[in-house]
C-alpha positions as CSV (number, residue, x, y, z in Angstrom):
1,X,43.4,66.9,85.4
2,X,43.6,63.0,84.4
3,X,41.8,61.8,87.6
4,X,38.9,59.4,86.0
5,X,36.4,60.8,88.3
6,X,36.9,64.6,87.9
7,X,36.7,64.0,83.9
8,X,33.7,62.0,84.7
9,X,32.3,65.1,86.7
10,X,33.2,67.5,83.7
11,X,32.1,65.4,81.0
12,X,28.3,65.1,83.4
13,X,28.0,69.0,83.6
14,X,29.2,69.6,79.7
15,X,26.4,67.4,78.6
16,X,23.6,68.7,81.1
17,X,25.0,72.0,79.9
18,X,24.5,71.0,76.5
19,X,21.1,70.0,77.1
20,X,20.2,73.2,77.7
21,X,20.6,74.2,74.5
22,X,19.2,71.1,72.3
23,X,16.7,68.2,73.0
24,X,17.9,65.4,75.1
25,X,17.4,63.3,71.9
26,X,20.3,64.8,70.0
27,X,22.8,64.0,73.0
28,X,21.7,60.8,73.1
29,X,21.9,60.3,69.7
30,X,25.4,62.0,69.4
31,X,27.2,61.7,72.5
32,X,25.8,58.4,74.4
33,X,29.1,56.4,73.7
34,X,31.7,59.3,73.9
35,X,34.0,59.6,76.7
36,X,36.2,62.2,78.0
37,X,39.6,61.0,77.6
38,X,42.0,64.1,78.5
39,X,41.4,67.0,80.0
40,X,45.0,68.9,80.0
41,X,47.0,71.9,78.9
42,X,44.3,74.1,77.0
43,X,43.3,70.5,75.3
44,X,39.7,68.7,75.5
45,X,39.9,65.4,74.3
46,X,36.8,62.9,73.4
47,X,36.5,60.0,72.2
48,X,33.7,58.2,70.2
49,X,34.3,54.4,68.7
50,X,32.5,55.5,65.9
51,X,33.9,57.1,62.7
52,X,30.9,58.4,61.7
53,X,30.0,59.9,64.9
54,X,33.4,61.2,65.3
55,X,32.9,63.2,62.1
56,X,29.5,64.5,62.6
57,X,30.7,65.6,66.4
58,X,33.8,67.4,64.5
59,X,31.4,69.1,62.0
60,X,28.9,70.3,64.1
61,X,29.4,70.6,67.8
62,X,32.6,71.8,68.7
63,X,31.3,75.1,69.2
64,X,28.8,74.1,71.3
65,X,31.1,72.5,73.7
66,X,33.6,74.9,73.5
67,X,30.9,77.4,74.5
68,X,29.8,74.9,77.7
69,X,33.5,74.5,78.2
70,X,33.6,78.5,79.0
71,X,31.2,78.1,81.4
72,X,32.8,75.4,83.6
73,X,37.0,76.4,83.0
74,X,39.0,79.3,83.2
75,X,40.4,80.0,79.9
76,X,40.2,78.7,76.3
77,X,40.7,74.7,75.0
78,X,40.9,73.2,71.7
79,X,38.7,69.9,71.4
80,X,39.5,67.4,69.7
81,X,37.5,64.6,68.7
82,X,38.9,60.7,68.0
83,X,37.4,57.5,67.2
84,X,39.2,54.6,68.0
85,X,41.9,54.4,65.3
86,X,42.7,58.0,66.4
87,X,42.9,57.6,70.0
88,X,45.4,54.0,69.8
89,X,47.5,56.8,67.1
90,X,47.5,59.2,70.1
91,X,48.7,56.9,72.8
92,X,51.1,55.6,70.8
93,X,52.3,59.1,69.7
94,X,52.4,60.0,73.6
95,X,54.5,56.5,74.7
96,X,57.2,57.7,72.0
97,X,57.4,61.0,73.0
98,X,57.2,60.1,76.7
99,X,60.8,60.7,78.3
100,X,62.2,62.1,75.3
101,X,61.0,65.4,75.0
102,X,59.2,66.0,78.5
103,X,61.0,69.1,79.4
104,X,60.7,70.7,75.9
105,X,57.2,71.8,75.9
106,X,55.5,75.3,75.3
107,X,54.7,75.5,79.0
108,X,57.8,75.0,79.9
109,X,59.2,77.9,77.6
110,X,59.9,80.7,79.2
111,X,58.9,83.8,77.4
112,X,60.2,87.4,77.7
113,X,60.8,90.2,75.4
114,X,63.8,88.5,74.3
115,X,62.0,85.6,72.9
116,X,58.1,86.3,73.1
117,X,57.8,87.0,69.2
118,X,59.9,83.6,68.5
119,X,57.6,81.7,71.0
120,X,54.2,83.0,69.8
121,X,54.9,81.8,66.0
122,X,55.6,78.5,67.1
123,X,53.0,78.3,69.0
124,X,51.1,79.6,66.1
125,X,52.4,77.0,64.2
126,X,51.8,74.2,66.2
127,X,47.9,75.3,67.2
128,X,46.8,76.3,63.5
129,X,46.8,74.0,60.6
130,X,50.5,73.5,59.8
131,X,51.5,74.9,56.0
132,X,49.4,77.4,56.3
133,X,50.8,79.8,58.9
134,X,54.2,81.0,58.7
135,X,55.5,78.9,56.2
136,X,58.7,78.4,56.3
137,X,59.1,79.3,59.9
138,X,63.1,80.6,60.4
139,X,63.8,81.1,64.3
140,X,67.6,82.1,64.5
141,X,69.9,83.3,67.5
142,X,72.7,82.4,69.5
143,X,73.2,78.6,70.6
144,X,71.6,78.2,73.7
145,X,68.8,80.7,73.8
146,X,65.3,77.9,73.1
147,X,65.9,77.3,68.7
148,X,65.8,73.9,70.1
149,X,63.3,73.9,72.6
150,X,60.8,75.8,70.3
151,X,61.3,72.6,67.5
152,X,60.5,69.8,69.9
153,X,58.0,71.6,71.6
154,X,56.3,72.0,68.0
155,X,57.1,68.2,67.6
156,X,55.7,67.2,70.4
157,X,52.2,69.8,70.1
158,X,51.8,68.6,66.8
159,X,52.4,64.9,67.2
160,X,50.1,64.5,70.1
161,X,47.0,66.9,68.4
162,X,47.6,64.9,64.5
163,X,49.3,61.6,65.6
164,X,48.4,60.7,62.0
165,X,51.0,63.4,60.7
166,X,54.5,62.2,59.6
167,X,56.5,64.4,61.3
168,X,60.4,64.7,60.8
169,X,62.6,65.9,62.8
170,X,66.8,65.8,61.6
171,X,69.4,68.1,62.7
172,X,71.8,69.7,59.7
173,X,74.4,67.9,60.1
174,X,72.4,64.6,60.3
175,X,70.9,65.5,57.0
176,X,73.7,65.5,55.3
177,X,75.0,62.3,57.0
178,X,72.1,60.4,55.8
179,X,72.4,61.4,52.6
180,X,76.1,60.2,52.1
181,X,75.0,56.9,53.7
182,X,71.9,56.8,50.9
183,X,74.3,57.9,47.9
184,X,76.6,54.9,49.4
185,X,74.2,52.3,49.6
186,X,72.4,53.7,46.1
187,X,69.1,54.1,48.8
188,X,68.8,57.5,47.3
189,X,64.9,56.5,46.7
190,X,64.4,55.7,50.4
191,X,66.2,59.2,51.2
192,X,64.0,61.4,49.7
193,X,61.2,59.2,50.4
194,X,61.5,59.7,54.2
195,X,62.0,63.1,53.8
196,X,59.7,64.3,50.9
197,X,56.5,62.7,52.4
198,X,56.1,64.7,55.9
199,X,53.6,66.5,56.4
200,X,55.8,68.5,59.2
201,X,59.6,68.7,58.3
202,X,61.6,70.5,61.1
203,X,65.2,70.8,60.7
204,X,67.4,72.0,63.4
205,X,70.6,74.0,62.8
206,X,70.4,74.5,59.1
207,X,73.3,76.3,58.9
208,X,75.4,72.8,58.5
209,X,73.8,72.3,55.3
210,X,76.0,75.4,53.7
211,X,79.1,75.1,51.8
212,X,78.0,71.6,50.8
213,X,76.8,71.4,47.3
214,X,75.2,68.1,47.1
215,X,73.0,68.8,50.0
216,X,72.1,72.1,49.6
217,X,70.2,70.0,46.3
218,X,68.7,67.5,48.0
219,X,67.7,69.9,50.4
220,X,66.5,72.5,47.8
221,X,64.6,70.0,45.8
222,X,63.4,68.4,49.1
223,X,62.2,72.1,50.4
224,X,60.2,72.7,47.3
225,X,58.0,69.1,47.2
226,X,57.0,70.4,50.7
227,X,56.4,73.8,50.4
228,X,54.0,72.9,46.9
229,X,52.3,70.4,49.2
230,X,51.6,72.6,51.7
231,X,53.6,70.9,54.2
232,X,54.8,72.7,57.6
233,X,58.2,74.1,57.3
234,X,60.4,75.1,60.2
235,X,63.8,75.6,60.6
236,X,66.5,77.0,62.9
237,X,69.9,79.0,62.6
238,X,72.6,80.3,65.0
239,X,72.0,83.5,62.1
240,X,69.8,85.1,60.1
241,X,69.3,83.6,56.2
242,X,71.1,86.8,54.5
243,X,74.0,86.0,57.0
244,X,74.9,82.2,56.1
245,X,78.2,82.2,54.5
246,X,78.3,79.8,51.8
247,X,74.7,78.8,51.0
248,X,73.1,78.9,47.7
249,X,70.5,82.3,46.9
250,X,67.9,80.4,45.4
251,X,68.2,78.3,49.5
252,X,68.3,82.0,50.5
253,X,65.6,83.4,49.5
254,X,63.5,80.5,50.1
255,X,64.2,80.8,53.6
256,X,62.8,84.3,53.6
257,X,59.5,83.2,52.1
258,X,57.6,83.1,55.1
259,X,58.8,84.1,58.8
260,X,61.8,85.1,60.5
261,X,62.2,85.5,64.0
262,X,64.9,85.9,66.1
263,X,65.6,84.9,70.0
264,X,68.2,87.4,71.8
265,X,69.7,86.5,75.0
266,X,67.4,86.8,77.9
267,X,67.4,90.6,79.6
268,X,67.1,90.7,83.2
269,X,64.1,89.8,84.2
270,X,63.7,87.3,82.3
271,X,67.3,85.4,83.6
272,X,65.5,85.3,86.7
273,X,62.3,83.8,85.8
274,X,64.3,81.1,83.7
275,X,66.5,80.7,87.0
276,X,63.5,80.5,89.8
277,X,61.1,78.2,87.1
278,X,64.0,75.6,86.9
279,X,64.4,75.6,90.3
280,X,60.7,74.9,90.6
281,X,60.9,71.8,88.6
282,X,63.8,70.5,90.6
283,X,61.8,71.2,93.8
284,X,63.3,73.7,95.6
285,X,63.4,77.4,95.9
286,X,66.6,79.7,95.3
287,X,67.2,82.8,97.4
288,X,66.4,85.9,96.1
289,X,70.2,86.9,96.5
290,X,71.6,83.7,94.6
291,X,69.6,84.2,91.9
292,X,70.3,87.5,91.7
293,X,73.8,86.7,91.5
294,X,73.6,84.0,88.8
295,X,71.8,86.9,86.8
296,X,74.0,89.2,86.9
297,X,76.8,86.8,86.0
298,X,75.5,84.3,83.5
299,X,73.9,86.1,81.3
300,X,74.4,84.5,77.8
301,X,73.0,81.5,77.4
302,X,69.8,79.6,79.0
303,X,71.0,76.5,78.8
304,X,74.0,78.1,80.9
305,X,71.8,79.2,83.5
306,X,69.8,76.3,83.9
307,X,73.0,74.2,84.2
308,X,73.8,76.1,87.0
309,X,70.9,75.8,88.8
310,X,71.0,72.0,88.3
311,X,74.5,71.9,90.1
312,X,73.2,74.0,93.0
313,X,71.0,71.9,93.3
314,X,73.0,68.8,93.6
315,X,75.3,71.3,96.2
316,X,72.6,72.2,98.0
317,X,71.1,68.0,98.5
318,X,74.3,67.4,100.2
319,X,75.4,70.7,102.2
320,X,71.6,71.5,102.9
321,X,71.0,75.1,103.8
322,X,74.8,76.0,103.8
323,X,75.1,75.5,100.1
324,X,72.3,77.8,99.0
325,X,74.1,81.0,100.1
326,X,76.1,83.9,97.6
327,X,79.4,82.8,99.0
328,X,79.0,78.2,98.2
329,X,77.3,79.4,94.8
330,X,80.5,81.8,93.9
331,X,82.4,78.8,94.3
332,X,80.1,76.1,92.7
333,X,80.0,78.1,89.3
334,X,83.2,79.9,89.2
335,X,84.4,76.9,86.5
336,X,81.3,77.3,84.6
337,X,82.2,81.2,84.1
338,X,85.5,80.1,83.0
339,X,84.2,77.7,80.5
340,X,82.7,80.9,78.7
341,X,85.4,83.6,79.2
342,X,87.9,82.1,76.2
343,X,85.2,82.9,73.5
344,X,83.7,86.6,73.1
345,X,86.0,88.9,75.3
346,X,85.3,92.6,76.4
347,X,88.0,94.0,74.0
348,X,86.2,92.4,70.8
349,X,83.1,94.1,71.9
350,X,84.3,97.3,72.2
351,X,86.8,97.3,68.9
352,X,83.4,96.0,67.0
353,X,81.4,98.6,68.2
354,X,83.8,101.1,67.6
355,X,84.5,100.3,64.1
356,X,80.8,100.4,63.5
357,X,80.4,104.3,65.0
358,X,83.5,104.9,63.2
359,X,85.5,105.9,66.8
360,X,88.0,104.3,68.3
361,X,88.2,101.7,71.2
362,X,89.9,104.7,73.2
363,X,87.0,107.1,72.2
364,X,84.3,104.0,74.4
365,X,86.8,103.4,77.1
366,X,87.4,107.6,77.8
367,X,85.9,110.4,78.7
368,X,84.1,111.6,75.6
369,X,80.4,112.4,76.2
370,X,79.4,113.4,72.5
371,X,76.2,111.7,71.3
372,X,77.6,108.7,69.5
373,X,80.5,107.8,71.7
374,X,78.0,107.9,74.6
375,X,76.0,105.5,72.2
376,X,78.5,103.3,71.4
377,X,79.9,102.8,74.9
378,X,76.0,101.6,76.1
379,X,75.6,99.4,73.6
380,X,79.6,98.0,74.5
381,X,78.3,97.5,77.6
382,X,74.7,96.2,77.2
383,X,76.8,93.2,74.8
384,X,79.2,92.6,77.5
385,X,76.2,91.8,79.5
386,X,74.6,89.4,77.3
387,X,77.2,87.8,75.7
388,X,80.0,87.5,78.2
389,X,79.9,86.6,82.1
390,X,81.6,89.6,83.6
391,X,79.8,91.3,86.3
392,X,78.5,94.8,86.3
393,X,81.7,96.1,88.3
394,X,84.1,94.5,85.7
395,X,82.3,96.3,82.9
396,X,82.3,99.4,84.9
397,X,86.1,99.0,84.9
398,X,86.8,98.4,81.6
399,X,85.0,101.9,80.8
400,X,87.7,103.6,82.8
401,X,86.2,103.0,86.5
402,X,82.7,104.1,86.0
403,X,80.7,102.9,88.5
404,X,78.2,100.5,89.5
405,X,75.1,102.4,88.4
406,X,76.6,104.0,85.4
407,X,76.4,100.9,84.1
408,X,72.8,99.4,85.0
409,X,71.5,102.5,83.6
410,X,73.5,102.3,80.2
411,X,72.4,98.6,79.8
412,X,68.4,99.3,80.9
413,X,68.6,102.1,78.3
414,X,69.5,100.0,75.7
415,X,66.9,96.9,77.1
416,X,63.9,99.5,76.9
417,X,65.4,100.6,73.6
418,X,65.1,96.9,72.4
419,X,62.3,95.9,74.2
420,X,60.3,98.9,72.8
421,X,61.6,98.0,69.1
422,X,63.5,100.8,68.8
423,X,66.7,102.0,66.2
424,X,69.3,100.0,68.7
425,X,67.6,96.7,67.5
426,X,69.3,96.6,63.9
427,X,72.7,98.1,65.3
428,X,72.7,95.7,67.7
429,X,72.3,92.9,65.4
430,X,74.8,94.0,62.9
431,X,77.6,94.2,65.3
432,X,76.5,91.1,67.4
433,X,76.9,89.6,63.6
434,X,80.6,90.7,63.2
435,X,81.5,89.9,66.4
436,X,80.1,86.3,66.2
437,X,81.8,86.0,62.8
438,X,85.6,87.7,64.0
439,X,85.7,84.8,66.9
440,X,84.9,82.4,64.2
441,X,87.8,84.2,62.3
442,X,90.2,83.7,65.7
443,X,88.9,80.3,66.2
444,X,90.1,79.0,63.0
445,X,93.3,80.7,62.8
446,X,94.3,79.3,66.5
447,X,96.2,76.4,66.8
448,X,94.3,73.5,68.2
């Protein structure tokens, strides 16, 4: 809603709104130089050239407005109020952001149960005053699954709503890299300046920090400056903190000071709205059929699954109609199932799960229907579904031939389970953990 004259209409009715409610004096005393300057996602923007004004408007009438606001929009909005140093701050915080990080915002998240509770604490954290709600924020899970996403849509939230903040964003590994380059150059001064004065520090994968002892005390020293100033904290893992080989306790347990949440791969449903929103944004619609299919056969990894829809895409510019059927797409993503197939394999799923029940990989694959094998053998197949690409019929024979159906309704059993918070949850985790960690194991003992 950037057109000048529909802002112009909005700001008209706000004020005779407004002037409902106090004397036509006080709006003209307040308000006769302020302008509507954005009216966009859940955000009213004005803008006064006066400091003073600016303050006074912040202090004392954003209730008020938000309470015309209700009256004229659907929904809630934040306003915020700049004065001209504010506003230049803004559009300059909005030119470096443009491009960049465009795709990575919250409206562009797409939530389900996998993620939601993930989501809403960053959201949380970018909408209330960072440092004060869940601080540190920890959001672990699988590569591919939104840790990213979530960061630089908190970046980008929080740089456009405080373009005054210093806001640093560094990957693990980056980290480290900067600090050899400092300790080199004898800039260790600079280093932690940069880092030490943010008033947002967000560090992606923070699990390349472990095992390195001079980092983990630049980092630990570097963690408590901010956390005593009250400075926004987040951070994201491919694990949980209790589950990082190799780092320090006293990193450890500062990590669990404040929040942890967790992103699992996407169930169902939500594989499909991540599939049919991406193929919004590229401008076309997938068949229902296609992107059932990509569903039910990528079902790892988002970044996966919106790869694939990219190279439909692409495959469906030049072959038009032709290349939007079951049959081109089979074809068209057959190397991209590959890609995945070399990493976690059925028979690692079912040995970890067995070991955990204390059975045997025969007792899953076989005929036993006691409690726990039956158990085990759902939850074999609900992580065959979300962390390898093999279809529902390739599961089924893997379990000695069962069926189509038997195996939908082993995997939904364990989704509601999950979705519902139930006793799977933790099992899950713990033998998603060891599976993760014995491909690690096979990866590094495999000739390269």
């Amino acid at each position: 809603m950037n057109d000048d004259n529909v802002k112009a209409e909005v700001w008209g009715r706000l004020l005779s709104l407004l002037g409902e409610k106090v004397s036509s004096v006080a709006i003209d005393t307040w308000f006769n130089d302020c302008e509507l300057v954005e009216l966009a996602a859940g955000e009213l923007v004005l803008h006064t050239p006066s400091p003073y004004k600016r303050d006074v408007i912040d202090g004392n009438w954003i209730a008020p407005v938000k309470e015309a606001l209700r009256q004229l929009l659907p929904g809630e909005y934040e306003v915020r109020v700049l004065d001209d140093a504010g506003l230049a701050a803004r559009l300059d915080m909005q030119r470096e952001l443009r491009g960049e990080d465009e795709e990575y915002t919250f409206e562009r998240f797409v939530v389900g149960n996998s993620n939601k509770f993930a989501q809403a604490a960053a959201l949380a954290v970018a909408s209330e005053q960072p440092g004060r709600t869940y601080n540190p924020l920890f959001i672990y899970g699988q590569s591919g699954l939104g840790k990213t996403h979530l960061l630089r849509a908190i970046r980008r939230s929080l740089g456009l709503s405080h373009p005054e903040y210093n806001i640093v964003y560094v990957n693990g590994d980056d980290f480290t890299n900067d600090l050899v380059r400092a300790i080199q150059a004898g800039r260790n001064i600079e280093f932690r300046e940069k880092y030490r004065y943010a008033n947002v520090f967000l560090m992606d994968d923070i699990q390349f920090i472990a095992g390195k002892q001079a980092t983990q005390e630049e980092f630990f020293h570097t963690f408590n400056t901010l956390y005593e100033a009250g400075r926004q904290i987040v951070l994201t893992c491919d694990r949980p903190p209790k589950e990082i080989a190799h780092l320090e306790d006293r990193l450890r347990t500062r990590f669990e000071w404040g929040l942890i949440a967790d992103i699992q791969p996407p169930d169902y449903e939500t594989r499909m709205a991540i599939i049919h929103n991406k193929a919004r944004e590229l401008g076309f619609a997938l068949p229902e059929d296609v992107a059932e299919y990509i569903s039910e056969n990528m079902s790892a990894n988002v970044r996966q699954l919106e790869g694939a829809v990219k190279k439909i895409r692409a495959y469906s510019d030049i072959y038009g109609e032709r290349g939007l059927t079951v049959a081109e797409v089979t074809r068209q993503i057959k190397d991209m199932l590959r890609e995945n197939e070399r990493l976690i394999t059925a028979d690692i799923i079912i040995a970890e799960t067995a070991k955990f029940f204390m059975l045997s990989p025969e007792d899953l694959k076989g005929p036993s229907r006691t409690r726990a094998t039956a158990q085990a053998r759902q939850i074999s197949m609900y992580l065959m579904r979300t962390l390898t690409p093999l279809s529902l019929a390739d599961i089924g024979t893997i379990f000695g031939g069962r069926d189509h159906s038997t195996v939908i309704n082993s995997v939904r059993n364990i989704e509601d389970n999950v979705r519902a918070g139930g006793d799977n949850v933790q099992t899950i985790r713990d033998i998603t953990s060891n599976i993760q960690t014995r491909v690690e194991s096979n990866e590094t003992k495999s000739p390269r």
